[in-house]
N, C-alpha and C positions, 0 to 999 in steps of 0.2 A: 504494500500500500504506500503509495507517496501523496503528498498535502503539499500543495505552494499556497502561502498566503505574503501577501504585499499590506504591509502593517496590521498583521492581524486579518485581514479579508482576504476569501479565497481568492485564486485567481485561477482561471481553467486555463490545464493543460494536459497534453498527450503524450503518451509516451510509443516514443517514432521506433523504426529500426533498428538492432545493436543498444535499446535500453537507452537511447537521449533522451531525457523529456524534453517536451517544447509546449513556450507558452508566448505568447502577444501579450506586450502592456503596454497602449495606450498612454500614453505617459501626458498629454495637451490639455489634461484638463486639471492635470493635478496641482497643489498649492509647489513654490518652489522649497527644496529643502531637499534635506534626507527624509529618505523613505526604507525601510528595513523587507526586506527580502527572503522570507524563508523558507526551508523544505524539509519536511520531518520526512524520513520514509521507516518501511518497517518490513524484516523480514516474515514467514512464516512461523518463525521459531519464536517470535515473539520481541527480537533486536528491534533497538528503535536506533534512528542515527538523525540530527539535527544538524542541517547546514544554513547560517545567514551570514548575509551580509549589507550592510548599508552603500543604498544608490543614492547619489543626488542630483535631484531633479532640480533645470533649470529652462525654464518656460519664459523667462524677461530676459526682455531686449535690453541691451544696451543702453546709458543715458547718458545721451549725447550731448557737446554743447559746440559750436562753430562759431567763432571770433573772427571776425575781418572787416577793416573798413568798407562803407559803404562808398564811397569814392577813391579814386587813386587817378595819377598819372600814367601814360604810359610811358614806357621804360623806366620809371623808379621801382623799386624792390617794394612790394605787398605782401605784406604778412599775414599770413592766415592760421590759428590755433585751431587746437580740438580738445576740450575739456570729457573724458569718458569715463562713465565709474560701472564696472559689470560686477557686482559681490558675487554672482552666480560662479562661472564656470571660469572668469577670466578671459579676457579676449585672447583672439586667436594669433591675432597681427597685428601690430599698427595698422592704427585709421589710413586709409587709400583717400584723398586726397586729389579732387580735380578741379582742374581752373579754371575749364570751359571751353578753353583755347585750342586743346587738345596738350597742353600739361599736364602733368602729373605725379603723383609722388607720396610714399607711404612715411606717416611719422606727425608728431603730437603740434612742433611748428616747423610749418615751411615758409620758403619766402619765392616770391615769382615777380618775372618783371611780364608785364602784357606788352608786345609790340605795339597794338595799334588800339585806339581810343573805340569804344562800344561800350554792351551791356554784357555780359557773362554771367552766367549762375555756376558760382564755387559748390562743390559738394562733398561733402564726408560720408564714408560709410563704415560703421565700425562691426565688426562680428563677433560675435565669442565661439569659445571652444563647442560650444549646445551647437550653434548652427543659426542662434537665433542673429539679425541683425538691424539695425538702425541706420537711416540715412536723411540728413539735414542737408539743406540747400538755403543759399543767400545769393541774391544780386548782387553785383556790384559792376557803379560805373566806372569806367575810364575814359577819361579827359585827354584832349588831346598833351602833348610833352610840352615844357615850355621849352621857347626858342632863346635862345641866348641872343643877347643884347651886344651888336659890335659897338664898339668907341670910336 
């Protein structure tokens, strides 16, 4: 006889080929945290044998924050930040980091010059080890460069 229960409630599973059990757990609805996993089984003789271990479940996304001016010149250096806190699983990467332009670049701050004056949407996307991810987007314009003044 074998028993899985995931915190105390059972959970249905089968026991496949060659003695695997197997079981599905839906894991998207559960609170985040540890969740305790266990498997009593028992022979015919009457041996009982307990196996657990703690899973934890991470269901939240990433909390993201993106810093950058709302104006800039072009060709001056634009700094863009990424403020992330995952307590869950920890992120996977550095935040990936795009300028719009077709730049690019992973890491918490980067700096970019824009060549030419428009609008751009900056974007961050950060993910954690879950899978789960987050992504924030800001406009920003560029002005044209100034010109230098001859004497």
């Amino acid at each position: 006889m074998q028993a899985l229960t995931v915190d105390g409630q059972p959970l249905v599973a089968t026991l496949a080929p060659g003695g695997v059990l197997q079981a599905t757990w839906p894991t998207a609805g559960l609170a985040a945290g540890p969740h305790l996993l266990s498997l009593v089984s028992s022979d015919l003789s009457g041996n009982v044998a307990t196996y657990s271990i703690t899973l934890r479940v991470d269901n939240q996304r990433p909390k993201l924050r993106l810093r950058s001016p709302q104006h800039a010149r072009a060709r001056t250096k634009v700094r863009v930040s990424a403020s992330v806190l995952d307590i869950g699983s920890g992120l996977a990467a550095k935040p990936l980091i795009r300028f719009g332009d077709g730049g690019k670049g992973r890491g918490f701050r980067l700096g970019h010059r824009y060549k030419r004056p428009g609008r751009y949407v900056v974007s961050i996307l950060a993910t954690d080890r879950a899978g789960n991810s987050t992504l924030v987007r800001r406009a920003i314009r560029i002005r044209p460069a100034l010109v230098k003044a001859h004497s």
